[in-house]
PANU-897372 format. One line per field, with one value per residue: residue number from 1; residue in three letters; x, y, z of N, C-alpha, C, O in turn. Coordinates in nm, 3 decimals, m for minus. Atoms other than C-alpha are relative to their C-alpha. Last residue first. Example, Ala and Ser with C-alpha at 12.3 -4.5 7.8 and 13.67 -1.06 7.14 Angstrom:
seq = [2|1]
type = [SER|ALA]
n_east = [m0.082|0.089]
n_north = [m0.119|m0.119]
n_up = [m0.006|0.000]
ca_east = [1.367|1.230]
ca_north = [m0.106|m0.450]
ca_up = [0.714|0.780]
c_east = [m0.077|0.090]
c_north = [0.109|0.120]
c_up = [0.073|0.000]
o_east = [m0.026|0.194]
o_north = [0.220|0.118]
o_up = [0.090|0.066]
//
This chain:
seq = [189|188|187|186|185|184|183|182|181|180|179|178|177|176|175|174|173|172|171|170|169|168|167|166|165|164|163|162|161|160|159|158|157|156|155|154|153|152|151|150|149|148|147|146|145|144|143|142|141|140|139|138|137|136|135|134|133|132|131|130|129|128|127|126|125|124|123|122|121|120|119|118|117|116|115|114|113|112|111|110|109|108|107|106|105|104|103|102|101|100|99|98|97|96|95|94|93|92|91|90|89|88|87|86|85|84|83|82|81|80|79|78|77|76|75|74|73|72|71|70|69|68|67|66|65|64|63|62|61|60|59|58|57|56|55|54|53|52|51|50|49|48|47|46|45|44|43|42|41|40|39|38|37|36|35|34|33|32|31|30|29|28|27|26|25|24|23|22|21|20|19|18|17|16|15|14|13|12|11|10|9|8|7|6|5|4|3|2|1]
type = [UNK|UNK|UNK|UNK|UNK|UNK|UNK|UNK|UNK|UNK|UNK|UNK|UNK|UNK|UNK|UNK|UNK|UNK|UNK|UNK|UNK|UNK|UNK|UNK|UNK|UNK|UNK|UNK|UNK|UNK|UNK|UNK|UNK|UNK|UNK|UNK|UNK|UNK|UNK|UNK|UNK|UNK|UNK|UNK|UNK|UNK|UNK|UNK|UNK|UNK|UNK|UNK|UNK|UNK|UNK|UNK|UNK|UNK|UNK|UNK|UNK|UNK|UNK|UNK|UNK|UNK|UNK|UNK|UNK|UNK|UNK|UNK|UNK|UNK|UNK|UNK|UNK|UNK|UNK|UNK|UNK|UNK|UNK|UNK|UNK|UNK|UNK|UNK|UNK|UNK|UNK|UNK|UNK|UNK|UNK|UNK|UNK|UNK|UNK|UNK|UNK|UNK|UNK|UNK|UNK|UNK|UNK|UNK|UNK|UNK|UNK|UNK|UNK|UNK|UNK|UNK|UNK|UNK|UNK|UNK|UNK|UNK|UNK|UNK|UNK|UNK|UNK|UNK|UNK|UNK|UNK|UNK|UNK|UNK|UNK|UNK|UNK|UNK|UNK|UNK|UNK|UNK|UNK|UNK|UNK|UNK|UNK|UNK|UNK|UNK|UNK|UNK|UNK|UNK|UNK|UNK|UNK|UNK|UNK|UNK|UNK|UNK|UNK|UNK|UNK|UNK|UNK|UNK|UNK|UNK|UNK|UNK|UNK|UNK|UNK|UNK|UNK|UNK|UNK|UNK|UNK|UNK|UNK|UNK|UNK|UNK|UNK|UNK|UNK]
n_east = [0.019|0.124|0.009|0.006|0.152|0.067|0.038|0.010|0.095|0.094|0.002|0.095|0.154|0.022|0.006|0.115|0.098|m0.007|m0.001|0.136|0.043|m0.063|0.146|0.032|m0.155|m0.034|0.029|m0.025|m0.118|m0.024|m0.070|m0.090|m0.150|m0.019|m0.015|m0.152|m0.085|0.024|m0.067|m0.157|0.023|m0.028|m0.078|m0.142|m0.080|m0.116|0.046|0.175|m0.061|m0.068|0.065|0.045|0.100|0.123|0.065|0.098|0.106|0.094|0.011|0.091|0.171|0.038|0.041|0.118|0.093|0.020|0.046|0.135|0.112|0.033|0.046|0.086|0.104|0.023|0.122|0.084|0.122|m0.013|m0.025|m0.035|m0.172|0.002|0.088|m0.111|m0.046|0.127|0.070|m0.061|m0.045|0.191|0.044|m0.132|0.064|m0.076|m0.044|m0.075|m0.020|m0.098|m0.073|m0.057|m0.072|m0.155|m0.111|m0.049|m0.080|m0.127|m0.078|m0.093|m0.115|m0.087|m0.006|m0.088|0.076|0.021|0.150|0.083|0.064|0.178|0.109|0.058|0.062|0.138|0.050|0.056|0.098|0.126|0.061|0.015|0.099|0.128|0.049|0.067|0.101|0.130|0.000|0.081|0.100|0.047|0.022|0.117|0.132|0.062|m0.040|0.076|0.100|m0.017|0.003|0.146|0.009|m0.026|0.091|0.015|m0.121|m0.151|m0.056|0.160|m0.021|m0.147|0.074|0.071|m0.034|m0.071|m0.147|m0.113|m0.065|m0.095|m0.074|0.105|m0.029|m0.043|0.125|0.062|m0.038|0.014|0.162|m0.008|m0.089|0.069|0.128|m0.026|m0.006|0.104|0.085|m0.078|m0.069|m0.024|0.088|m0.112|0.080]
n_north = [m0.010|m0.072|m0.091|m0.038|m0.112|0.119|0.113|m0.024|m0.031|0.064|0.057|m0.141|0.019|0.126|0.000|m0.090|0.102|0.107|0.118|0.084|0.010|0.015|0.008|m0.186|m0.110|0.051|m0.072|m0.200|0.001|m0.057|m0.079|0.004|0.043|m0.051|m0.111|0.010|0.007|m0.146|m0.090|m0.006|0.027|m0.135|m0.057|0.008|0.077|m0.042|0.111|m0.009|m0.098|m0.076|m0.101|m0.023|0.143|m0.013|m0.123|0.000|0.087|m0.097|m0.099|0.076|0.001|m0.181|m0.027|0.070|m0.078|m0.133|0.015|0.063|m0.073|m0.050|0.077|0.023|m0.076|m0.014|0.077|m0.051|0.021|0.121|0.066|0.058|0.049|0.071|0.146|0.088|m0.048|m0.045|0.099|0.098|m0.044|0.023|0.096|0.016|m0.054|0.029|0.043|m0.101|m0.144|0.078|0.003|m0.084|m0.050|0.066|m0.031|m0.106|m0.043|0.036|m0.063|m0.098|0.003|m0.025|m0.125|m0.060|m0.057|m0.151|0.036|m0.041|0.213|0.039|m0.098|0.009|0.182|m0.036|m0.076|0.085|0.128|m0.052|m0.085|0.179|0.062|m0.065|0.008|0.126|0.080|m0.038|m0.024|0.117|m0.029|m0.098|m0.001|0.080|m0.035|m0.077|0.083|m0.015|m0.029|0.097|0.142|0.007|0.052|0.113|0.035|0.025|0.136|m0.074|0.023|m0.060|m0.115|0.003|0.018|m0.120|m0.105|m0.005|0.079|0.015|m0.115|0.016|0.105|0.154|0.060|m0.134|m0.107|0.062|m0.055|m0.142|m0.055|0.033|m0.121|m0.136|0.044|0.009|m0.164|m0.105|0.015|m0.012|0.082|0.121|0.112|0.151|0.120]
n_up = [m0.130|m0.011|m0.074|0.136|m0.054|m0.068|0.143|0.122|0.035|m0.021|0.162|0.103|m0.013|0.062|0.166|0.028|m0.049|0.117|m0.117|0.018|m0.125|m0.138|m0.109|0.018|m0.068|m0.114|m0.087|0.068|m0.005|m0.145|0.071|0.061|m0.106|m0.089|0.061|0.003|m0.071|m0.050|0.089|m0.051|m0.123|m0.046|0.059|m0.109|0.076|0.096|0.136|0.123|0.142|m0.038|0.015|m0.126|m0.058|0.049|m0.036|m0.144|0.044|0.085|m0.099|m0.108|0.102|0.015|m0.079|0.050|0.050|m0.075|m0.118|0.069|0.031|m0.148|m0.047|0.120|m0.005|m0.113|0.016|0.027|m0.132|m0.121|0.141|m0.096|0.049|0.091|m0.004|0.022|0.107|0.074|0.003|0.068|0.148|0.091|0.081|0.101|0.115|0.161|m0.061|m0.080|0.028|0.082|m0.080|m0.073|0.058|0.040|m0.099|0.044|0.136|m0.016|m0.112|0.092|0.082|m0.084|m0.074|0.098|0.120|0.001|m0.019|m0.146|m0.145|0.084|m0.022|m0.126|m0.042|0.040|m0.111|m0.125|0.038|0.015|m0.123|m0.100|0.070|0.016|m0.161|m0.030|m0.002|m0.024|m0.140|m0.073|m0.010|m0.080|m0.163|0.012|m0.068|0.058|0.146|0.088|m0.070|m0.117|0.049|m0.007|m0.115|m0.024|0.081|0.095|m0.006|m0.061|m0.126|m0.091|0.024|m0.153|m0.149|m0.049|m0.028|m0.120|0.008|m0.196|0.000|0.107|m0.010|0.070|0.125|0.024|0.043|0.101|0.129|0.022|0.066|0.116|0.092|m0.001|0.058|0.149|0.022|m0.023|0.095|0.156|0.097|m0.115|0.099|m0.024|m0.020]
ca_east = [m2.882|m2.700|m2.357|m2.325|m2.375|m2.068|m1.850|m1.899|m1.949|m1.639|m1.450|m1.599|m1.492|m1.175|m1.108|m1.181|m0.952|m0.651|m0.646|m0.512|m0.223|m0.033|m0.307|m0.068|0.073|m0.282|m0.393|m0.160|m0.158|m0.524|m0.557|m0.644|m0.920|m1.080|m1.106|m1.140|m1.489|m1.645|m1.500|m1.637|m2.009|m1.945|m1.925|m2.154|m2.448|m2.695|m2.988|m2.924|m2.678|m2.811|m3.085|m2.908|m2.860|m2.716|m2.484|m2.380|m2.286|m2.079|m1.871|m1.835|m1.756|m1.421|m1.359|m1.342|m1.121|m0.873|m0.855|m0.796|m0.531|m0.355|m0.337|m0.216|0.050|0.145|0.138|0.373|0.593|0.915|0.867|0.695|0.724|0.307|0.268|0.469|0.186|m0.092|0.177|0.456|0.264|0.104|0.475|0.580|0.222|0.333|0.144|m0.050|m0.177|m0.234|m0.450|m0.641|m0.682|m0.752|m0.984|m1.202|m1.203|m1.297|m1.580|m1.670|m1.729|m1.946|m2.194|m2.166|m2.281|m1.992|m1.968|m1.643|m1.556|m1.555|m1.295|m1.023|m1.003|m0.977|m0.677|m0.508|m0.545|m0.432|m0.121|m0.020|m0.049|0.162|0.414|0.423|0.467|0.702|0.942|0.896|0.993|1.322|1.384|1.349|1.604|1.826|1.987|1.988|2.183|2.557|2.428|2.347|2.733|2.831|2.611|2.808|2.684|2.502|2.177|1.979|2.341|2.302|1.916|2.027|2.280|2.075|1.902|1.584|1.371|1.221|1.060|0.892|1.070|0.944|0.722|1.025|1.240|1.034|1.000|1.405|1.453|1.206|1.362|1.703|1.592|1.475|1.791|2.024|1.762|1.527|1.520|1.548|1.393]
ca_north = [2.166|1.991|1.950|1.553|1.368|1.085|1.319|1.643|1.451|1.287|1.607|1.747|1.445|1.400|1.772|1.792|1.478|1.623|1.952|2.176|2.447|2.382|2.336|2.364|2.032|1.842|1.986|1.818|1.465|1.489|1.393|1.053|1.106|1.331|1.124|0.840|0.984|1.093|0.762|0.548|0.692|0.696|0.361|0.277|0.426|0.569|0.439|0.675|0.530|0.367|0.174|m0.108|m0.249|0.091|0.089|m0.258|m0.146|0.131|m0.077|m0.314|m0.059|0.028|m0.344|m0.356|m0.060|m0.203|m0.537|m0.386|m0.189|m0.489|m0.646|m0.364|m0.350|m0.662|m0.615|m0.324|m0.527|m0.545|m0.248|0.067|0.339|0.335|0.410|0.734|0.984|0.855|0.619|0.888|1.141|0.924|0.880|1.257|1.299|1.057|1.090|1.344|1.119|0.772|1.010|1.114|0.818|0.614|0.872|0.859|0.469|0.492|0.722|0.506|0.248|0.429|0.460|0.134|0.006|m0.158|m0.552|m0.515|m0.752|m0.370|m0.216|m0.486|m0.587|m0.151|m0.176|m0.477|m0.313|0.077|m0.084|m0.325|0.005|0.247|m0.024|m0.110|0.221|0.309|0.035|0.004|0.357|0.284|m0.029|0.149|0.375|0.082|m0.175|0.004|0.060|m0.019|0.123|0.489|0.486|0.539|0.842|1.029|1.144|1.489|1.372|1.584|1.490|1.123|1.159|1.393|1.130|0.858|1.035|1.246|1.343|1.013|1.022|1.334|1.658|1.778|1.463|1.237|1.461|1.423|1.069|0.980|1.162|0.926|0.601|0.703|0.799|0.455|0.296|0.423|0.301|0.405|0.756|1.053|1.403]
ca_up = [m0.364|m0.610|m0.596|m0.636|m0.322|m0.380|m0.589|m0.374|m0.031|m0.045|m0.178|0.155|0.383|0.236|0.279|0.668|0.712|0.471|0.690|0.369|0.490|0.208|m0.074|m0.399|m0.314|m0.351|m0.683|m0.925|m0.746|m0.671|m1.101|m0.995|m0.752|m1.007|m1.307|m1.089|m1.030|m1.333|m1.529|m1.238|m1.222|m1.590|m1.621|m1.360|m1.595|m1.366|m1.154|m0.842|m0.586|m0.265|m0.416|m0.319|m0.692|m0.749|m0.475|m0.554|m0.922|m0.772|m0.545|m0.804|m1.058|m0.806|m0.833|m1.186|m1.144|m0.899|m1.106|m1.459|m1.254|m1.107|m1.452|m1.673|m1.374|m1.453|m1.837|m1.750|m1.519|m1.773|m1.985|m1.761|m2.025|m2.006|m1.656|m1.658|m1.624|m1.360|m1.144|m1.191|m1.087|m0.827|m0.709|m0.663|m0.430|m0.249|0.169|0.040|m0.277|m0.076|0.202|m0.063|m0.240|0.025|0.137|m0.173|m0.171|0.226|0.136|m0.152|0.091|0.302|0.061|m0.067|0.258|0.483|0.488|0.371|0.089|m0.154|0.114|0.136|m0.233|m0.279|m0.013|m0.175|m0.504|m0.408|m0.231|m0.552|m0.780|m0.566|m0.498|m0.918|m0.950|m0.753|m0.793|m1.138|m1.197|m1.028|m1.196|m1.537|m1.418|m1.382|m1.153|m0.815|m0.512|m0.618|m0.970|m0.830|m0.767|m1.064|m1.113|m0.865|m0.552|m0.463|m0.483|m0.724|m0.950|m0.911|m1.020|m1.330|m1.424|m1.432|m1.689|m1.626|m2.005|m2.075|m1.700|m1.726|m1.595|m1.272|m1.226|m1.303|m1.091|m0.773|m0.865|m0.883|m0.563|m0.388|m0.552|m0.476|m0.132|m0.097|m0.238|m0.032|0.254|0.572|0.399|0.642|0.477]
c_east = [m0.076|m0.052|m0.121|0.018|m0.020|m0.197|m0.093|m0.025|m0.028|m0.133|m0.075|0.031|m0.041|m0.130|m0.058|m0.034|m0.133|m0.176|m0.082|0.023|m0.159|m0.064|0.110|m0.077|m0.051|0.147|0.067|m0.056|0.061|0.145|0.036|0.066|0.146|0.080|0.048|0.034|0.158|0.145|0.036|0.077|0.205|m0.007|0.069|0.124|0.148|0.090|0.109|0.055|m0.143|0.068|0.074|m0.085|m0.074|m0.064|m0.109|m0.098|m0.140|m0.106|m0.125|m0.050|m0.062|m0.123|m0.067|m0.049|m0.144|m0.132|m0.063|m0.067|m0.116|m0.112|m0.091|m0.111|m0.117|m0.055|m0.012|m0.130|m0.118|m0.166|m0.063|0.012|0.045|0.162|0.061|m0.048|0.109|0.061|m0.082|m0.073|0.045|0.062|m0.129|m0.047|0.109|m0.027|0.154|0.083|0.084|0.121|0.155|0.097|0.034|0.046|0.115|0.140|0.064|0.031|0.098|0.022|0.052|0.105|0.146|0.020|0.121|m0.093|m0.100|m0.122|m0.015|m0.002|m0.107|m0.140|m0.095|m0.025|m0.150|m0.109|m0.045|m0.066|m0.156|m0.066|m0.024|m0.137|m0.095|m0.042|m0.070|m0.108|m0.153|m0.051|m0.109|m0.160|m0.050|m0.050|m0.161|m0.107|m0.004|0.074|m0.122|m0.142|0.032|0.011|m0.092|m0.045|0.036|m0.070|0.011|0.118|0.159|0.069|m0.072|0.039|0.151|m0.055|m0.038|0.091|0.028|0.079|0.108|0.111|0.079|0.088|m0.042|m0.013|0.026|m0.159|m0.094|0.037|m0.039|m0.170|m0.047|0.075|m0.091|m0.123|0.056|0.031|m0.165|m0.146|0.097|0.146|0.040|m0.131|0.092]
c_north = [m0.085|0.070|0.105|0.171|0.093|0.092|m0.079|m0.133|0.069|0.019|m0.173|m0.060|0.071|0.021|m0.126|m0.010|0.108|m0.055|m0.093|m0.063|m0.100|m0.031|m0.028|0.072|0.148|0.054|0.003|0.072|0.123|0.040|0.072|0.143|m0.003|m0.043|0.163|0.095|m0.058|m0.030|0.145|0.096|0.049|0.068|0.155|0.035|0.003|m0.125|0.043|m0.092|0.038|0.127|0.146|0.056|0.050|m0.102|0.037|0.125|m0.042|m0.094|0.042|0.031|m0.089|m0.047|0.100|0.004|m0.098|0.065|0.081|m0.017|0.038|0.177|0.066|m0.047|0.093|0.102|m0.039|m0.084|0.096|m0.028|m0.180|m0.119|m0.161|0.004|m0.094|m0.199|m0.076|0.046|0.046|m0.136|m0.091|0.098|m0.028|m0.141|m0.027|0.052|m0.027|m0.040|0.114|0.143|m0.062|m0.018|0.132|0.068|m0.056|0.037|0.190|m0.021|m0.023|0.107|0.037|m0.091|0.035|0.101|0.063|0.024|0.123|m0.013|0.046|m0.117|m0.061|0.066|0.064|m0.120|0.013|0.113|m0.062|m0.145|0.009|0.101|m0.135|m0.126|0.018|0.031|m0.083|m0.003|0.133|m0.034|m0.134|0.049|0.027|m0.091|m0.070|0.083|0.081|m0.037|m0.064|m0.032|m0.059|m0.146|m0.052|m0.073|m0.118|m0.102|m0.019|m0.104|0.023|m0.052|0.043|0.152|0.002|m0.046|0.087|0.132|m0.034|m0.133|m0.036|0.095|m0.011|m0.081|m0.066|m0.020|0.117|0.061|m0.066|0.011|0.129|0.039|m0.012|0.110|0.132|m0.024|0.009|0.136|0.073|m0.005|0.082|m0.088|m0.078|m0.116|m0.118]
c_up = [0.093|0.114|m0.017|0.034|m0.139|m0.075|0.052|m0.094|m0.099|m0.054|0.034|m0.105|m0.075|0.010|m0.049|m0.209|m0.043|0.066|m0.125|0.151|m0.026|0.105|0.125|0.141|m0.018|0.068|0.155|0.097|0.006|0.002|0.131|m0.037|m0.076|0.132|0.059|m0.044|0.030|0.143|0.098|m0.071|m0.010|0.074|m0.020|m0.073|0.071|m0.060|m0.088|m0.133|m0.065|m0.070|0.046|0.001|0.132|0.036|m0.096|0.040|0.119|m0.055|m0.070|0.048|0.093|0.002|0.079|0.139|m0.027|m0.068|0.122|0.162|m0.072|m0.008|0.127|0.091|m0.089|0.098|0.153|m0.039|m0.096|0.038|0.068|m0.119|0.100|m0.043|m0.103|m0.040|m0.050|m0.179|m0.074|m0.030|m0.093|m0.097|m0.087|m0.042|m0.162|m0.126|m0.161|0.033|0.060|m0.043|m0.045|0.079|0.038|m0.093|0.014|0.087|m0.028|m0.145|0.014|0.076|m0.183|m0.065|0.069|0.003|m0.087|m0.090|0.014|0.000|0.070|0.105|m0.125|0.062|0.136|0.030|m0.023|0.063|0.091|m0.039|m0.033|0.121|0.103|m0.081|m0.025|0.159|m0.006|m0.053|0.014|0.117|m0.001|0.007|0.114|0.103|m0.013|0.026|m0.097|m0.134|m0.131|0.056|0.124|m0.003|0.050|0.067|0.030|m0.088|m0.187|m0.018|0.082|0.120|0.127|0.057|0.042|0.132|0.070|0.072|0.136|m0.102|0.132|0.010|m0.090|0.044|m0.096|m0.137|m0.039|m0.003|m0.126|m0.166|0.017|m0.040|m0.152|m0.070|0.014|m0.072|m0.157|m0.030|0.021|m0.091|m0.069|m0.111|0.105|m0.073|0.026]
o_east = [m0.082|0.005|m0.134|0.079|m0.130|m0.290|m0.134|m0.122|m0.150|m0.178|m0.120|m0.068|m0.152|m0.209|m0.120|m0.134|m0.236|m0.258|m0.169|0.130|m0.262|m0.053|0.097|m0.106|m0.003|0.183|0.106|0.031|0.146|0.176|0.098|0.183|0.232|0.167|0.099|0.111|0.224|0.262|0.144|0.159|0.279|0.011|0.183|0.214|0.229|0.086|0.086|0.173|m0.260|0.102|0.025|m0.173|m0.196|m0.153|m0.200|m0.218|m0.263|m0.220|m0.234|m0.165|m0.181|m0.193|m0.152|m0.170|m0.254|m0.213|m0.155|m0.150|m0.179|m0.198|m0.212|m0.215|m0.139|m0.139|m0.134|m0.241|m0.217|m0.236|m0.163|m0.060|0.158|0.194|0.111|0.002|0.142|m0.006|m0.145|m0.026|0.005|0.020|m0.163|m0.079|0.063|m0.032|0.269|0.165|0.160|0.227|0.263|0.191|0.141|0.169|0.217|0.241|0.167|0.133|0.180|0.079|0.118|0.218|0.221|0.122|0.236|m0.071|m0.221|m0.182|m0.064|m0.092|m0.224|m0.203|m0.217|m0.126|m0.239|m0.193|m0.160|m0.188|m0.242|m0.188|m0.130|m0.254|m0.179|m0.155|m0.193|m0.204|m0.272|m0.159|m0.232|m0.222|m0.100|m0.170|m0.263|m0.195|0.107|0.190|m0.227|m0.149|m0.039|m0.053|m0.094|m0.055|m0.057|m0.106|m0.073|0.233|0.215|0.068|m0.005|0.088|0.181|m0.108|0.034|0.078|0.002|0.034|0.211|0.223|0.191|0.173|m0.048|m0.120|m0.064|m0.238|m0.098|m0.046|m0.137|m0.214|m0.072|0.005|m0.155|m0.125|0.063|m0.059|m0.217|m0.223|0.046|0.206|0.102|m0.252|0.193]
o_north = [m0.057|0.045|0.228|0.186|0.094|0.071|m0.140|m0.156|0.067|m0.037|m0.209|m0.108|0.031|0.003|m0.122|m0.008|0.065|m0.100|m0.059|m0.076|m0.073|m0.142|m0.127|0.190|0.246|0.061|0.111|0.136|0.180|0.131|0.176|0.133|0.055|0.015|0.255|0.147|m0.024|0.006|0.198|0.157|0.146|0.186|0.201|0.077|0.095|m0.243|m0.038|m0.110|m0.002|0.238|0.257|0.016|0.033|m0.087|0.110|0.111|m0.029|m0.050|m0.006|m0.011|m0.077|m0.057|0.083|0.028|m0.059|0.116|0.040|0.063|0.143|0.218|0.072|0.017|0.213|0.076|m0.059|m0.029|0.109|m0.111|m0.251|m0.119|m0.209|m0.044|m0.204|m0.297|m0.037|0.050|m0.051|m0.213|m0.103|0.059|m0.108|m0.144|m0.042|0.004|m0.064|0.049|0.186|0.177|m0.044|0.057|0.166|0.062|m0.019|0.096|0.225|0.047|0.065|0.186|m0.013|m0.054|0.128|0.127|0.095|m0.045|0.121|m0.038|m0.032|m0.128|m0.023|0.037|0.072|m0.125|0.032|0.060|m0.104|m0.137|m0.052|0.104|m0.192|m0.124|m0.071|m0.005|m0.077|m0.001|0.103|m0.089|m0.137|0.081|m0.042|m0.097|m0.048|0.060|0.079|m0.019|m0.104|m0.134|m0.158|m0.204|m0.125|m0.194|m0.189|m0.170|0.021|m0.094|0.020|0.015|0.086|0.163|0.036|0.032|0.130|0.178|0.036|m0.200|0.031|0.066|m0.040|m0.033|m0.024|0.000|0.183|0.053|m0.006|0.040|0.174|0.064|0.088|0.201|0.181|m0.005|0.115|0.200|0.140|0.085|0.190|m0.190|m0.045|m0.137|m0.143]
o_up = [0.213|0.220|m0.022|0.140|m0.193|m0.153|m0.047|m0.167|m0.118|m0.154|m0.075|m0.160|m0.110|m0.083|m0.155|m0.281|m0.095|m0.014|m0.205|0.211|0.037|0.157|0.195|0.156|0.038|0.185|0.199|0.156|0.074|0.079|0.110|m0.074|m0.010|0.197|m0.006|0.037|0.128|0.146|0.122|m0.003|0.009|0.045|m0.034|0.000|0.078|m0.025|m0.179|m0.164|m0.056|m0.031|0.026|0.077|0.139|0.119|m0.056|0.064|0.124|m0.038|m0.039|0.035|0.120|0.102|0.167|0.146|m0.067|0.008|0.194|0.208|m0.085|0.070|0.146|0.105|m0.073|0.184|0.158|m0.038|m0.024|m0.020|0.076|m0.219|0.100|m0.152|m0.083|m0.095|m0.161|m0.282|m0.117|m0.114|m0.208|m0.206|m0.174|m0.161|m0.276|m0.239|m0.139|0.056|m0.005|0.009|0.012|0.053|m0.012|m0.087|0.072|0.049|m0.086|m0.151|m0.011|0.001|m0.275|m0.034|0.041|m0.061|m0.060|m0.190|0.034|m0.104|0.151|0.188|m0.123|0.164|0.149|0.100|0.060|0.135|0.102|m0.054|0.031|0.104|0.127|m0.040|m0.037|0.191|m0.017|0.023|0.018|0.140|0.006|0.109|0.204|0.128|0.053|0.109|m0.150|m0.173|m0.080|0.124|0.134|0.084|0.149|0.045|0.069|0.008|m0.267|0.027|0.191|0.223|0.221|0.170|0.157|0.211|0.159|0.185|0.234|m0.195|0.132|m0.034|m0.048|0.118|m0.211|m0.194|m0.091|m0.097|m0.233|m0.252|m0.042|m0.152|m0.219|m0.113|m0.079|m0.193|m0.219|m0.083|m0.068|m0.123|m0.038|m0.077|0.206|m0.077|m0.041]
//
C-alpha cells in the first residue's frame, strides 16, 4: 500500500496492530518493528502513541459528524436519510476497517481529545435520533421508542468493522442497499 506521508503509514500500521492487539498491548516498538525502521525514528514523524490513536479517531469521529450534519439539513425524507447514514457507515468501514476498531474499542484511552471526542459523538447521535424522531413525526417510521430505533441500529452499523473483512468478494453497493433495507424495513414479511 502507498502512504502520501511517514506519518500516514505510521498511523495505518499503528491501527492494524491496535485491532490485532488492543492499543495497551502495541508499544512503539511493535509499530517500528511492523515497519521495518527503528523505534527512534517513529519520533521524527510522530509525538506519541497517544497521538497516533488521536489521529484516527478523532478523523474517524470529525468525518462521521460533518457527514451526519450534512444528511439530517437535507431536505431528503427520513427514509432516505437513513439510507445515506447506513451507507456512510458502510462505505466509512470498507474504506478503514483498522480505524473503526480503534474508534469502537480504543475510544476510552484517548487522554487529551477524549472530552472532544465525547463531544462530537454526543452530537452524531443526537443527530442520528433526529433523523429518527422526524421519521416518526412523518409517519414514515412506526410510533416506536427512538431510543431503541438508535440503540438497534448503531449497534449494527458500529460493529461492521468485525464483519466487513471476512466478506472478500462483498459488492459494498448491493450490501448497503440490503443491510439498508433490513434495519430500515425490519424482516418481516
Amino acid at each position: 500500500m502507498k502512504y502520501e506521508t511517514r506519518k500516514d503509514e505510521i498511523i495505518q500500521t499503528s491501527a492494524v496492530l491496535f485491532q490485532k492487539k488492543g492499543y495497551s498491548a502495541v508499544t512503539m516498538r511493535d509499530i517500528a518493528k511492523a515497519m521495518g525502521i527503528k523505534a527512534a525514528s517513529l519520533y521524527n514523524h510522530i509525538k506519541s502513541k497517544q497521538e497516533i490513536l488521536s489521529e484516527i479517531i478523532i478523523s474517524l469521529a470529525e468525518q462521521f459528524t460533518e457527514q451526519m450534519k450534512i444528511i439530517k439539513n437535507s431536505d431528503d425524507n427520513s427514509i432516505d436519510k437513513l439510507k445515506q447514514i447506513v451507507a456512510l457507515h458502510v462505505n466509512t468501514t470498507s474504506n478503514n476497517q483498522f480505524g473503526m476498531a480503534s474508534l469502537n474499542n480504543d475510544w476510552m484511552h484517548l487522554e487529551a481529545e477524549l472530552e472532544y471526542y465525547l463531544k462530537l459523538r454526543k452530537n452524531y447521535e443526537n443527530d442520528f435520533r433526529g433523523v429518527i424522531e422526524e421519521g416518526i413525526q412523518g409517519s414514515e417510521l412506526i410510533n416506536g421508542n427512538p431510543e431503541v430505533m438508535l440503540f438497534s441500529l448503531l449497534s449494527t452499523l458500529r460493529s461492521l468493522y468485525i464483519w466487513l473483512p471476512k466478506k472478500e468478494d462483498l459488492d459494498i453497493e448491493k450490501f448497503t442497499t440490503e443491510l439498508s433495507l433490513v434495519l430500515i424495513n425490519g424482516i418481516n414479511k
